[in-house]
C-alpha positions in Angstrom: 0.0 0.0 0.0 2.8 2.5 0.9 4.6 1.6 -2.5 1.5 2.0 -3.9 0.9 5.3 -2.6 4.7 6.6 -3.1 4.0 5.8 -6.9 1.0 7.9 -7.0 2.0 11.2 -5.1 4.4 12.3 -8.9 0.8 11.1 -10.3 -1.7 13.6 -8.1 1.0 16.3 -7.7 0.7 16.5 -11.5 -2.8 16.6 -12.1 -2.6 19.7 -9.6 -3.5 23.1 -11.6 -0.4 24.6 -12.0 -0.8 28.9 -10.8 -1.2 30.8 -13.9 2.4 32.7 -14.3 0.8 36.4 -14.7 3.2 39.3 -15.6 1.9 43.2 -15.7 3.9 46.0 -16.6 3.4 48.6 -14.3 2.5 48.9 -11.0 -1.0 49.8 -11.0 -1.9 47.1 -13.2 -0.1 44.7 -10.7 -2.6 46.2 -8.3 -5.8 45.6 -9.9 -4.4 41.9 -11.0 -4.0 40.5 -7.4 -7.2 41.9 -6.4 -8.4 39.0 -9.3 -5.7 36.9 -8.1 -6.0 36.9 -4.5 -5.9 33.4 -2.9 -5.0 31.6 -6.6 -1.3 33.4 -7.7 -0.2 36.7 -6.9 1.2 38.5 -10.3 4.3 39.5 -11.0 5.9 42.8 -12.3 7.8 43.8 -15.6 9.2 47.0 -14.8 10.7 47.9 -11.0 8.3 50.1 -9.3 8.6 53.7 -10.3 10.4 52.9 -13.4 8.8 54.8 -16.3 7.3 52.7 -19.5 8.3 55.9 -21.8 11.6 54.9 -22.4 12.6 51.8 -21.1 15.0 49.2 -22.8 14.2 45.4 -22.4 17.0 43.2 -20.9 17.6 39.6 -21.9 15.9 38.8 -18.5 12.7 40.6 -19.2 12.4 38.5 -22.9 12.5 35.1 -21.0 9.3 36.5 -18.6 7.8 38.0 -21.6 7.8 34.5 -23.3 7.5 32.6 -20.0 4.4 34.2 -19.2 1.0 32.6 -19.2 -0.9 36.1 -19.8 1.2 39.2 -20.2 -1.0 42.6 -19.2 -0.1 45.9 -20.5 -2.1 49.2 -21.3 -0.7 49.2 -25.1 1.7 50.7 -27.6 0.5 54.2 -26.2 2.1 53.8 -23.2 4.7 50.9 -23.6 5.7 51.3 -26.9 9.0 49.0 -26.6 6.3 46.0 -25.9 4.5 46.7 -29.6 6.8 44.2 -31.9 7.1 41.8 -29.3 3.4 41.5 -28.0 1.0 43.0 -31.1 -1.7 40.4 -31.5 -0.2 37.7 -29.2 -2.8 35.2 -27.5 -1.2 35.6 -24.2 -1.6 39.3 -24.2 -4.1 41.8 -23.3 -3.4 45.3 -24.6 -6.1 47.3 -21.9 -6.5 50.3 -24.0 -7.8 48.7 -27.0 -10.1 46.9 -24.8 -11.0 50.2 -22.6 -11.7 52.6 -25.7 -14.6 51.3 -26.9 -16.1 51.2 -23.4 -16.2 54.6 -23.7 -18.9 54.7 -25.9 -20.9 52.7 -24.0 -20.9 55.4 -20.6 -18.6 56.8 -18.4 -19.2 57.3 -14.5 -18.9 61.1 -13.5 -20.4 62.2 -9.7 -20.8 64.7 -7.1 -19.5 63.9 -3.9 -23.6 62.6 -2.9 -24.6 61.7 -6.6 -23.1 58.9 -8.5 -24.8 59.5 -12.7 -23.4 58.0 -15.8 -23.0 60.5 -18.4 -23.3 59.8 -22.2 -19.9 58.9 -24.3 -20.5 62.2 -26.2 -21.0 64.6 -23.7 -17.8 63.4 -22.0 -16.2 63.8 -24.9 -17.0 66.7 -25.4 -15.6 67.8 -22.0 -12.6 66.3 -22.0 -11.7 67.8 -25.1 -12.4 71.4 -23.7 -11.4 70.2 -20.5 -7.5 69.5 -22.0 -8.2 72.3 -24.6 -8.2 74.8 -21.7 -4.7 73.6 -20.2 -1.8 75.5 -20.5 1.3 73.9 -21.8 5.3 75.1 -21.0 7.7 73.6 -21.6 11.5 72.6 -23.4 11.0 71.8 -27.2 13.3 69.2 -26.8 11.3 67.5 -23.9 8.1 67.6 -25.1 8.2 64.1 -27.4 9.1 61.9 -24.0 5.4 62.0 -22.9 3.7 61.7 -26.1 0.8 59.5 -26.1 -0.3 60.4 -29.7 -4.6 61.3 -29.4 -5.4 59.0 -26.8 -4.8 58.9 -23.1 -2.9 55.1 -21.7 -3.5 56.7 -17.8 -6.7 54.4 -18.0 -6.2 53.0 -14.3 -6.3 56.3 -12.9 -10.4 55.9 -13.5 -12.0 54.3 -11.1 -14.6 53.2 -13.7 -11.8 51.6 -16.3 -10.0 50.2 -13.0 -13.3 48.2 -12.6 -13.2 47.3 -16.1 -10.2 46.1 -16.5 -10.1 43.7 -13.2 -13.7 42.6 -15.1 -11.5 41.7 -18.4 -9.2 40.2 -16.6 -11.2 38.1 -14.1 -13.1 37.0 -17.5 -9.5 36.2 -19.3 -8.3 34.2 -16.0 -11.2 32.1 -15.5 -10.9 31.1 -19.9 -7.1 30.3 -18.7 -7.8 28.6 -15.4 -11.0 27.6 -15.4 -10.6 25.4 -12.1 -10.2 28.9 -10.0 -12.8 30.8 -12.4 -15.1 30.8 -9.3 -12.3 32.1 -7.3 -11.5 34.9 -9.7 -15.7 35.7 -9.6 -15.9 36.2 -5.9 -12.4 38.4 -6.1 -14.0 40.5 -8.7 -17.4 41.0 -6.3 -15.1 41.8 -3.4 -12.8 44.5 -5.5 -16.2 45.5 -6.9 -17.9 46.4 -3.7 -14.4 47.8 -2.0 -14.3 50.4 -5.3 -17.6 51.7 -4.5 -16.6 52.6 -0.9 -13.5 53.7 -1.8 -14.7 56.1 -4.8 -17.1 57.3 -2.7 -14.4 58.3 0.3 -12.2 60.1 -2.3 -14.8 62.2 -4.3 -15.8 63.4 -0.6 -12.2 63.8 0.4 -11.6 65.9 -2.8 -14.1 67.9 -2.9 -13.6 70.7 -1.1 -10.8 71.0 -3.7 -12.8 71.4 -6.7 -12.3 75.1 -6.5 -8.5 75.0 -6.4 -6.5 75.6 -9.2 -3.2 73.2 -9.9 -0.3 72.8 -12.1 1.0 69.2 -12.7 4.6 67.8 -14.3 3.5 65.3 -16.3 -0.2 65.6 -18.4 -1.3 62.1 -17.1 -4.0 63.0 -15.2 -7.1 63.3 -17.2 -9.1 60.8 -16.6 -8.8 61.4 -12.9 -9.6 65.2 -13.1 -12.4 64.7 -15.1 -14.1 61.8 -13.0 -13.7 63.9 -9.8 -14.3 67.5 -11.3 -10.7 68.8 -10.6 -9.8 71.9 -12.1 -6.2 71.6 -13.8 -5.0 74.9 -15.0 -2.1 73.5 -17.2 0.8 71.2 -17.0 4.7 71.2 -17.6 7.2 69.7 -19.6 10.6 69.4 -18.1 13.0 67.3 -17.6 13.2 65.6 -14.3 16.9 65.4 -14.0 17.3 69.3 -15.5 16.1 72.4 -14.2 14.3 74.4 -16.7 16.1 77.4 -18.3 15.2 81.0 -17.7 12.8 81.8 -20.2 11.2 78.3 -19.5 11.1 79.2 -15.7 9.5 82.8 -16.1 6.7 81.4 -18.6 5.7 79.3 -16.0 5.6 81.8 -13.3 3.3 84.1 -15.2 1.3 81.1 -15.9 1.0 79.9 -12.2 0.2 83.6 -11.1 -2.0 84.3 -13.8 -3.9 81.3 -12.6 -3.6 81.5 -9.4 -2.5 78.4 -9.2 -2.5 76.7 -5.5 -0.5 73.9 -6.0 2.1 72.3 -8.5 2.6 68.4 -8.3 5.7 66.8 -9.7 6.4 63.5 -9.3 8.4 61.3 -6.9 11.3 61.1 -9.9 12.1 65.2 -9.9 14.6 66.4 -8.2 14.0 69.1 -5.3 15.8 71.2 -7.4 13.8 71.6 -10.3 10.7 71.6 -8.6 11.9 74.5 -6.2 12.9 76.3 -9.9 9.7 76.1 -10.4 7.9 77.5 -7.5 10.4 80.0 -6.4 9.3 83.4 -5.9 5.2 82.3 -6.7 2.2 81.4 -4.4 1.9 77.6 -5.4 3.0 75.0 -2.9 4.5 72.2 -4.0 2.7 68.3 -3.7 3.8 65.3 -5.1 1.5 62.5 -7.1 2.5 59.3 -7.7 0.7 57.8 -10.4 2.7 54.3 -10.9 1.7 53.6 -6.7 5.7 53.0 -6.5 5.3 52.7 -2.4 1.9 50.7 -2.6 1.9 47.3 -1.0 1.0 44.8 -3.5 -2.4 42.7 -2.4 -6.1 42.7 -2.6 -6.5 46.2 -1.2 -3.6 47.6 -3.3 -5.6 49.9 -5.7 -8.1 51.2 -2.8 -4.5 52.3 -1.1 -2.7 53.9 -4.4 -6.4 55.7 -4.9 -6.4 56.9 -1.1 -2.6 58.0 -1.5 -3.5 60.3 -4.8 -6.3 61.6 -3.0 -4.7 62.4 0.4 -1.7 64.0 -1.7 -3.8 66.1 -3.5 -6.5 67.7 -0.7 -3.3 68.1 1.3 -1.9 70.4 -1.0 -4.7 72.0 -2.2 -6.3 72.8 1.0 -3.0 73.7 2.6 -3.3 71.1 5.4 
């Protein structure tokens, strides 16, 4: 019976469901993931946390995850543009943004901080176009092409609305793959659903006394977060992290932030002190820092309610001057 039994274990181990082997890109999409995840695999990361996806250079080491993976997630050639001839129309991809877009014209969630209404495709549209029309824009020539996302926006996961969407695709693409923990993934998707609703409703009431503050920002990524809790960006600059900005550069953004009346400008936890104090020197604004890749957030179930608290926290602090 014990030979028996010794001979069978290699058998049963075997017929075990191996964990999918998930790899994400960026943070935030490593966030949402292990909510789906959570009790099944957790999912692993591309690029180091904070790293940017604008300009990075794949290592021998990051090909063999890329082809080792069971399911690579990434928002697209829009934002990772080094994944396009590698990835394109691979099975064991999901490019988000493709996915996302056409969500869009289906409805998009827009609130009060006491009214939760879907809006039409069109009419938010039509206000994020005037929305980013109305944003001022300084900045180094030669600086300018590192952020260029072409006419659409990759910052999808900043959303709450796409961050539900796109734990829905992937709970959906998981349970095709795995379908012995598709219930799993179900009931992680039900929990992450009903901990987004509490936690968009915390951050549109912990923002909006902020609505009337006006803001600068480093990096034009934030759209789709302004827009879904009314925030009024004033404009956004293009410098280089590592540089200070030149003189001319410098005084066309202090007229702009006066002009404004700008409260706050938020860099990014990559700047250096130096070129953010450049920046401010001799003006009203205060300076806040964003961090939209959740570089600091603990990985886990809870993950995206944390990075969404964090933004949220970082930006009523500075605007309300607490």
């Amino acid at each position: 019976m014990r030979a028996f039994l010794l001979l069978a274990l290699p058998l049963l181990l075997c017929s075990q469901a191996r964990a999918l082997d998930v790899l994400t890109t960026i943070k935030p999409l490593q966030l949402l993931a292990s909510a789906v995840t959570d009790g099944v695999s957790e999912p692993e990361l591309l690029l180091a946390p904070g790293t940017s996806p604008h300009d990075y250079a794949l290592r021998p080491s990051d090909l063999r995850r890329l082809n080792q993976a069971d399911l690579v997630v990434w928002i697209g050639p829009e934002l990772e543009g080094f994944l396009a001839p590698l990835l394109g129309d691979k099975e064991n991809s999901v490019a988000l943004l493709a996915l996302i877009e056409p969500e869009e014209h289906a409805h998009h969630g827009d609130h009060d901080q006491d009214d939760h209404h879907h809006e039409s495709h069109d009419n938010h549209d039509d206000h994020r176009d005037e929305h980013h029309t109305d944003k001022i824009h300084i900045g180094n020539q030669d600086d300018d092409h590192d952020h260029d996302h072409g006419d659409k926006d990759p910052h999808i996961w900043l959303d709450p609305h796409h961050g539900e969407r796109i734990a829905t695709l992937l709970a959906q693409r998981l349970s095709l793959l795995d379908p012995a923990n598709a219930e799993r993934y179900q009931r992680n998707l039900a929990a992450f659903r009903a901990g987004l609703r509490e936690t968009d409703s915390a951050v549109a009431e912990r923002l909006a006394p902020a609505r009337d503050k006006g803001y600068f920002v480093f990096h034009d990524a934030y759209g789709y977060w302004e827009d879904h809790y009314r925030l009024p960006a004033r404009g956004y600059f293009t410098v280089n992290p590592e540089r200070a900005p030149g003189a001319q550069t410098v005084g066309r953004i202090h007229q702009a932030l006066r002009e404004a009346q700008a409260e706050c400008v938020f860099a990014e936890p990559q700047f250096r002190p130096a070129v953010v104090e450049a920046v401010v020197r001799n003006t009203q604004a205060r300076i806040g820092i964003l961090d939209p890749l959740a570089t600091d957030i603990e990985v886990g179930p809870q993950g995206y309610f944390a990075f969404m608290r964090q933004m949220a926290e970082a930006m009523a602090g500075c605007l309300l001057d607490e």
